[in-house]
C-alpha positions as CSV (number, residue, x, y, z in Angstrom):
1,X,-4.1,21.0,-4.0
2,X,-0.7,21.1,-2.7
3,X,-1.3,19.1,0.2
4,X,-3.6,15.8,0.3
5,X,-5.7,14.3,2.6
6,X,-4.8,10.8,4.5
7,X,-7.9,9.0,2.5
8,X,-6.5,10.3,-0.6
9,X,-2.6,9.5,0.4
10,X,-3.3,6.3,1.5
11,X,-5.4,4.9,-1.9
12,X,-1.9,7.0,-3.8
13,X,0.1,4.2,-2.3
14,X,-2.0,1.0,-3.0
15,X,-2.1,2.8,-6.6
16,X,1.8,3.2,-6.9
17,X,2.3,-0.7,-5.6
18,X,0.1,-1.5,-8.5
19,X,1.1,0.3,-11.2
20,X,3.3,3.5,-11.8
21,X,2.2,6.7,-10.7
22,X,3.0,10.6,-12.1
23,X,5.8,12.4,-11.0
24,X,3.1,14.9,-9.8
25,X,1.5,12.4,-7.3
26,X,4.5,11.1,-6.4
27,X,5.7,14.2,-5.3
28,X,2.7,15.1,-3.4
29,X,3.0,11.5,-1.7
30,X,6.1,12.1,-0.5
31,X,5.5,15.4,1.2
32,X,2.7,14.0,2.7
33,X,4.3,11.5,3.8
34,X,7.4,13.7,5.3
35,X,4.6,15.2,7.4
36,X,2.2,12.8,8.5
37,X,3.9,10.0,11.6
38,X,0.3,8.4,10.7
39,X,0.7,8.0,6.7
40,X,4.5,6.8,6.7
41,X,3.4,4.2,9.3
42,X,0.6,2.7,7.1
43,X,3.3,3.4,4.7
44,X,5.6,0.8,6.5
45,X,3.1,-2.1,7.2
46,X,1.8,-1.8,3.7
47,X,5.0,-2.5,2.6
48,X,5.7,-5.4,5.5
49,X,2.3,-6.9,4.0
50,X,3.7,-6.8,0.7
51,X,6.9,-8.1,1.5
52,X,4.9,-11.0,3.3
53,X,2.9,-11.4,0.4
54,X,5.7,-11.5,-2.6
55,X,7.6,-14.2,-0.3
56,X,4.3,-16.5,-0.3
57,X,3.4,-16.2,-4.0
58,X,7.3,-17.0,-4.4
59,X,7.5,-19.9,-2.1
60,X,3.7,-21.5,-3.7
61,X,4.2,-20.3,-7.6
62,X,2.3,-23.7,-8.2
63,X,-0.5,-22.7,-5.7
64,X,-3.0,-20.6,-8.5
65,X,-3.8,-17.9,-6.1
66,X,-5.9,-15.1,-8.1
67,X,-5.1,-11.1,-7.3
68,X,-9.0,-10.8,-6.0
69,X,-7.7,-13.3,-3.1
70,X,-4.9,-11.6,-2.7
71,X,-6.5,-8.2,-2.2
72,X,-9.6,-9.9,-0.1
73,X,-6.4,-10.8,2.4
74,X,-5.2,-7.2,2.2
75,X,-8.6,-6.1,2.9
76,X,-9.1,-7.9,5.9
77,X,-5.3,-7.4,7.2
78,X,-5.9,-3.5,6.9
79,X,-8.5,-3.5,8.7
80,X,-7.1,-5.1,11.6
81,X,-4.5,-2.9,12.0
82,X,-4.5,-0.5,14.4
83,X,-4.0,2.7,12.8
């Protein structure tokens, strides 16, 4: 499939910030992504949470904050977003 859904898009991201992703599904993403106004702006506050997120851990690197925390926050951000 040439072309992939929004569900699947939108897990291909939180995969590619966590680890590296094919040059297959990375193309894919970014066609999506050149096509959907819905994708590239989930696209944008992923990345704003991220940001957010990188600056904290940065600012409290003696604060032991574990990644299930961390993706319990992005959780319960996401779904407060009005998508």
């Amino acid at each position: 499939m040439i072309f992939l859904p929004c569900s699947e898009v939108t897990l291909l991201m939180e995969k590619r910030n966590a680890e590296n992703i094919s040059s297959s599904e990375n193309w894919k993403l970014s066609l999506h992504l050149k096509i959907c106004k819905w994708c590239r702006a989930y696209k944008q506050k992923l990345e704003i949470l991220d940001d957010i997120l990188k600056r904290k851990l940065s600012q409290d690197k003696n604060d032991k904050i574990n990644n299930s925390e961390i993706q319990n926050f992005k959780e319960k951000v996401i779904e407060n977003l009005d998508l």
